[in-house]
OpenMM code with the backbone's topology and positions (N, CA, C; nanometers):
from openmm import Vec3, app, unit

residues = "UNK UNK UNK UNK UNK UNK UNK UNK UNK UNK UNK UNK UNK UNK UNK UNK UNK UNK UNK UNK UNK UNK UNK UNK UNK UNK UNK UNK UNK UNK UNK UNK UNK UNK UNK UNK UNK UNK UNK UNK UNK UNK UNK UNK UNK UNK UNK UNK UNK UNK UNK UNK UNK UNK UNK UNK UNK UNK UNK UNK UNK UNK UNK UNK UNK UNK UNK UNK UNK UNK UNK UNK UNK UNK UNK UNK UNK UNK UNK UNK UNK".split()
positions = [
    Vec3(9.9400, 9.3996, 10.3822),
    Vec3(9.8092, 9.3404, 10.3821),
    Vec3(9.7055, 9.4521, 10.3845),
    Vec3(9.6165, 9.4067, 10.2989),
    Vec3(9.5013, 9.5198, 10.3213),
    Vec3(9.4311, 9.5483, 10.4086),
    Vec3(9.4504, 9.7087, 10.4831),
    Vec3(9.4161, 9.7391, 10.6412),
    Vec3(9.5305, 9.7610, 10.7225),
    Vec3(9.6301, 9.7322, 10.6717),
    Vec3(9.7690, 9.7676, 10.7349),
    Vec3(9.7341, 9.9314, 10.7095),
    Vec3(9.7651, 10.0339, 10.8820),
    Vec3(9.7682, 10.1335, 10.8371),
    Vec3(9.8653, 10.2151, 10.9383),
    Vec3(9.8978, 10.3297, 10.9041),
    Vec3(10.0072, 10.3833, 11.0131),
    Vec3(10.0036, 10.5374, 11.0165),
    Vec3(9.9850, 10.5463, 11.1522),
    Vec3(9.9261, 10.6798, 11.1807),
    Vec3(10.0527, 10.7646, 11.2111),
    Vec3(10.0660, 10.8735, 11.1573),
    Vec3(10.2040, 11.0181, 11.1984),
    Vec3(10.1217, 11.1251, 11.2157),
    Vec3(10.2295, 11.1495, 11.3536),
    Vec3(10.1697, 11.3229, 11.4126),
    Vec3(10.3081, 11.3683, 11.4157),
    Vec3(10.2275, 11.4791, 11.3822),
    Vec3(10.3627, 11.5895, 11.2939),
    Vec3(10.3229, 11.7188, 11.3893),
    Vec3(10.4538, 11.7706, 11.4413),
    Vec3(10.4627, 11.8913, 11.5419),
    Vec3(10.4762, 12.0475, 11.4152),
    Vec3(10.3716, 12.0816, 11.3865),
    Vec3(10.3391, 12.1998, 11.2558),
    Vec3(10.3483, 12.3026, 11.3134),
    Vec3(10.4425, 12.3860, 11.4505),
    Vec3(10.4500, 12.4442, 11.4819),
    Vec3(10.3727, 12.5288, 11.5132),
    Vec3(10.3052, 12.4855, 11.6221),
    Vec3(10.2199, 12.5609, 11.7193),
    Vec3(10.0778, 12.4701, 11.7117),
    Vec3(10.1296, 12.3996, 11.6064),
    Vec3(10.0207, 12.2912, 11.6052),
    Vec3(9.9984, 12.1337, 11.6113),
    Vec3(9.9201, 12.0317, 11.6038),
    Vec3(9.9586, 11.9031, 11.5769),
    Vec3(9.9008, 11.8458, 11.4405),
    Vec3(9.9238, 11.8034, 11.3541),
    Vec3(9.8584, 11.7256, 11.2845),
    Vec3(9.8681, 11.5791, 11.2098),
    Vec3(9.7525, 11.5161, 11.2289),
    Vec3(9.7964, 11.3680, 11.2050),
    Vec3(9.7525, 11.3194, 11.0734),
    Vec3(9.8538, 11.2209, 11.0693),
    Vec3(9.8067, 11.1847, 10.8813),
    Vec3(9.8024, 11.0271, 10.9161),
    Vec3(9.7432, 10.9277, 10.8257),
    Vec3(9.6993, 10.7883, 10.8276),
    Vec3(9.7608, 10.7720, 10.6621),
    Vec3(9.8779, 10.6658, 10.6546),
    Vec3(9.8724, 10.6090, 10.5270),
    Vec3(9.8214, 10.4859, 10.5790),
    Vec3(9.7408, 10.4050, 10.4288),
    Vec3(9.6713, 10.3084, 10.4308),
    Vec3(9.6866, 10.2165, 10.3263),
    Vec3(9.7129, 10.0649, 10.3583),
    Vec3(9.7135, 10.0107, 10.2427),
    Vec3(9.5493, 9.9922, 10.1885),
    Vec3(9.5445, 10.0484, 10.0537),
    Vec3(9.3799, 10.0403, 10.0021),
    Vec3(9.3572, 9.9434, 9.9532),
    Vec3(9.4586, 9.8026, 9.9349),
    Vec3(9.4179, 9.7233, 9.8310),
    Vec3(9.4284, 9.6068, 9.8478),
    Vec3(9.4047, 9.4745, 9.8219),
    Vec3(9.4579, 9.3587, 9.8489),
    Vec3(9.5793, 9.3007, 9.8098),
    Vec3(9.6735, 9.2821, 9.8766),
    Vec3(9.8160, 9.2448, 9.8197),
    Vec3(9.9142, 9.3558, 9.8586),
    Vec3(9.8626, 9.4670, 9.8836),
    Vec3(9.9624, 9.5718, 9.9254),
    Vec3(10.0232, 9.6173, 10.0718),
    Vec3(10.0808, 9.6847, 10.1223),
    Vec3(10.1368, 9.6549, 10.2368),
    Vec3(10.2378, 9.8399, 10.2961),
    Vec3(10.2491, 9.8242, 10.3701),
    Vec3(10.2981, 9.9829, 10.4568),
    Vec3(10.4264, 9.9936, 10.4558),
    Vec3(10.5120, 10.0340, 10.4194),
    Vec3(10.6653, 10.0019, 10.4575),
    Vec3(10.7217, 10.1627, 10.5307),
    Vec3(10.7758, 10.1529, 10.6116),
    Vec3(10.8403, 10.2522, 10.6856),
    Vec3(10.9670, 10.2569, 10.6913),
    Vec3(11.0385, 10.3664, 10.6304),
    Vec3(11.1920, 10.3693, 10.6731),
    Vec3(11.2681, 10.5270, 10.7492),
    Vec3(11.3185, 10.4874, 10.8142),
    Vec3(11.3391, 10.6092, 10.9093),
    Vec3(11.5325, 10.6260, 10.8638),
    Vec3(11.5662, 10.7467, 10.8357),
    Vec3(11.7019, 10.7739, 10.7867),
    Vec3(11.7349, 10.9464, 10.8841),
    Vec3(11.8278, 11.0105, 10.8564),
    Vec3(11.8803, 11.0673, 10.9202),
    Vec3(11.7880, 11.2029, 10.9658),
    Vec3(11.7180, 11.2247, 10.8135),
    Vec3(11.6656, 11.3739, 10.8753),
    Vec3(11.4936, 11.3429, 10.7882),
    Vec3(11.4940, 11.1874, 10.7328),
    Vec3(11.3660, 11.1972, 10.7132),
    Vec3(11.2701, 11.0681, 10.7434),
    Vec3(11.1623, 11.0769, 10.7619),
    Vec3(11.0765, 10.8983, 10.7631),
    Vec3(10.9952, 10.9702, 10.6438),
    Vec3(11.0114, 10.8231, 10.5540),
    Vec3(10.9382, 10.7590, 10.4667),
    Vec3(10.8673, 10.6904, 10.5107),
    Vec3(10.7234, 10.7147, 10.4748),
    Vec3(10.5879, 10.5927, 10.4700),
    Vec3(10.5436, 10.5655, 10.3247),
    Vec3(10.5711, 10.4486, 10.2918),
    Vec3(10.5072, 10.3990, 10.1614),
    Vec3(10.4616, 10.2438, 10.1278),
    Vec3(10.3360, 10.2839, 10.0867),
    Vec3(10.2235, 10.2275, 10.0397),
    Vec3(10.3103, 10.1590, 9.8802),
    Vec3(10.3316, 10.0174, 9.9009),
    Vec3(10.4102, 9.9450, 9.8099),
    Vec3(10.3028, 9.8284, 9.7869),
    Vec3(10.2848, 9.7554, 9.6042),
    Vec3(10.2223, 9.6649, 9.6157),
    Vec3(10.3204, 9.5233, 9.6171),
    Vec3(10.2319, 9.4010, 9.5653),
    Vec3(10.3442, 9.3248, 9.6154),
    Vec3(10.3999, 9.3133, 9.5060),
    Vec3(10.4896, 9.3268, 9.4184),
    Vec3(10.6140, 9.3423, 9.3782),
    Vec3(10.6909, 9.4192, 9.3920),
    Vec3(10.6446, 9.5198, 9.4797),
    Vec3(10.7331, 9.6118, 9.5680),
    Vec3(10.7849, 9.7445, 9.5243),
    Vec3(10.6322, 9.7773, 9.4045),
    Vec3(10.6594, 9.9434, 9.3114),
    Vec3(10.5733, 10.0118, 9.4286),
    Vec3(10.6345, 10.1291, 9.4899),
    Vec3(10.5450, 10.2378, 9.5281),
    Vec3(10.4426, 10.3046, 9.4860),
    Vec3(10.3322, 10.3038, 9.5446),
    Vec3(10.2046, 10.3380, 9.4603),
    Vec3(10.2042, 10.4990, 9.5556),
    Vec3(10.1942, 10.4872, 9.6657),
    Vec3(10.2020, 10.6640, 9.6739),
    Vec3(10.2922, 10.6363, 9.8451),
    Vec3(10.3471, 10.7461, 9.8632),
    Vec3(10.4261, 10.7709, 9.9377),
    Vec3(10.4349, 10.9330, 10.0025),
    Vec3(10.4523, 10.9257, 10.1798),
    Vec3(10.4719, 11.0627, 10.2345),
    Vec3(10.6264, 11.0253, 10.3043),
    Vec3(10.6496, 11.1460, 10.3362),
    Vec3(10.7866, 11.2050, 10.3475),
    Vec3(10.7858, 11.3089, 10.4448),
    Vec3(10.8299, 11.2806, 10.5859),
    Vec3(10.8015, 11.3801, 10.6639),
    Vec3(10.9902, 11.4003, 10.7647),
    Vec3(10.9955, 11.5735, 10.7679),
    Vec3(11.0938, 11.5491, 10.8875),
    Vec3(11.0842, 11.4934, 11.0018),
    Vec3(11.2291, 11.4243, 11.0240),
    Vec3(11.2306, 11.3274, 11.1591),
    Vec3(11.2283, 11.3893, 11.2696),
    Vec3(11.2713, 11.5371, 11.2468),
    Vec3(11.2863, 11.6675, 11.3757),
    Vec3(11.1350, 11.6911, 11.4339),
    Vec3(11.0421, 11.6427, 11.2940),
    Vec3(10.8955, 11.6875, 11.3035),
    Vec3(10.7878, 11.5714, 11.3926),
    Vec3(10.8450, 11.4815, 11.3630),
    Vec3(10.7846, 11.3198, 11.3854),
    Vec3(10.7406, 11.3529, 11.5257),
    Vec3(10.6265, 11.3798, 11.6140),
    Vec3(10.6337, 11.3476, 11.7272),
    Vec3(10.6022, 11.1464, 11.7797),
    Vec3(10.4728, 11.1518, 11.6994),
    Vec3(10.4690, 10.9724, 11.6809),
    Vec3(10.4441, 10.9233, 11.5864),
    Vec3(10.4712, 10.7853, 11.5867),
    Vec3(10.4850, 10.6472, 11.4635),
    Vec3(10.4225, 10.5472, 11.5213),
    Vec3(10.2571, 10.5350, 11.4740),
    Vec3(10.2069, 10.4008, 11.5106),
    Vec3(10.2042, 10.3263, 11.4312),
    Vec3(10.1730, 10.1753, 11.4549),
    Vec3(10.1622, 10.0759, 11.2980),
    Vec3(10.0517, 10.0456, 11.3641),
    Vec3(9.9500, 10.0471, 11.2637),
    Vec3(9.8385, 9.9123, 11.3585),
    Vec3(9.8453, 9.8195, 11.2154),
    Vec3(9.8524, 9.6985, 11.2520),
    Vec3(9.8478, 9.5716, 11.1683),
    Vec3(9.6827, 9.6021, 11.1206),
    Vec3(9.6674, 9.5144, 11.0199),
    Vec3(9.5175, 9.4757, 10.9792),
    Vec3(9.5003, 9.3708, 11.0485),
    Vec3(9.5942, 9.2556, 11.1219),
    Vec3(9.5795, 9.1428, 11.1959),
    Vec3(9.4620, 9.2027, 11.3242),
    Vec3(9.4837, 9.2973, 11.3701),
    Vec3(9.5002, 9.3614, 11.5083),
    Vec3(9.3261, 9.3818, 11.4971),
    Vec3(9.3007, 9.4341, 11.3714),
    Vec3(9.1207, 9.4658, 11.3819),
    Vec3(9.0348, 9.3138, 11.3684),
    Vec3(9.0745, 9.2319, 11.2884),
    Vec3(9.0409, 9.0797, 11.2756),
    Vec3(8.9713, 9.0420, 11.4313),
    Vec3(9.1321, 9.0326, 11.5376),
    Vec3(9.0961, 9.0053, 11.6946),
    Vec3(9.0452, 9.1012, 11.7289),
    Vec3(8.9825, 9.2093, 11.7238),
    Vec3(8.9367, 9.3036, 11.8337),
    Vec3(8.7524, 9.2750, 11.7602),
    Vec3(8.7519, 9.2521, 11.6551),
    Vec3(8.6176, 9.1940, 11.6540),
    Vec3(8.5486, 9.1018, 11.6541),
    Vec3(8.6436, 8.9966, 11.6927),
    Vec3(8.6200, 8.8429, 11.7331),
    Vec3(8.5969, 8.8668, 11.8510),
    Vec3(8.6653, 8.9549, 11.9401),
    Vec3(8.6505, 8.9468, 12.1012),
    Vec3(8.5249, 9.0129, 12.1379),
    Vec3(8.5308, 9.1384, 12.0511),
    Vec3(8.3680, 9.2362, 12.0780),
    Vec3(8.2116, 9.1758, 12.0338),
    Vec3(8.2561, 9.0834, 11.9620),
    Vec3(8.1469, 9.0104, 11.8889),
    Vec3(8.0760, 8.9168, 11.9733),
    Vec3(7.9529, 8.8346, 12.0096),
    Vec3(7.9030, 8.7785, 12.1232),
    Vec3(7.9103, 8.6219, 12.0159),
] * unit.nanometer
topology = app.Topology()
chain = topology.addChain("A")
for resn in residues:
    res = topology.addResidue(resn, chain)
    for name in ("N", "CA", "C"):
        topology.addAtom(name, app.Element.getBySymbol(name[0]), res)
């Protein structure tokens, strides 16, 4: 869904740095797969072709957030008067 986005911090040795993939579009969506020595994040539309994709070591991964696009919907219904 558009707004689905998922944040990785990557241990760059001696350093931290964080990356955000994002779905940009309507109909598209985040998919994450985690395998032995790597996580895949990719940005798939809906018939399920990869439109761009990162690739990071799993040794490197310190965190893996998802935030839904659901998740911003309620947080500005609640902040809203």
């Amino acid at each position: 869904m558009r707004g689905d986005r998922v944040e990785i911090v990557i241990d760059a040795g001696g350093e931290v740095r964080t990356y955000d993939i994002v779905a940009t579009r309507n109909g598209r969506r985040v998919e994450i797969e985690t395998g032995r020595a790597l996580v895949t994040v990719t940005e798939v539309t809906r018939t399920g072709n990869p439109v761009r994709t990162a690739r990071f070591m799993a040794s490197r991964v310190l965190a893996l957030v998802e935030h839904p696009a659901a998740d911003l919907k309620v947080a500005h219904a609640v902040t809203e008067p």
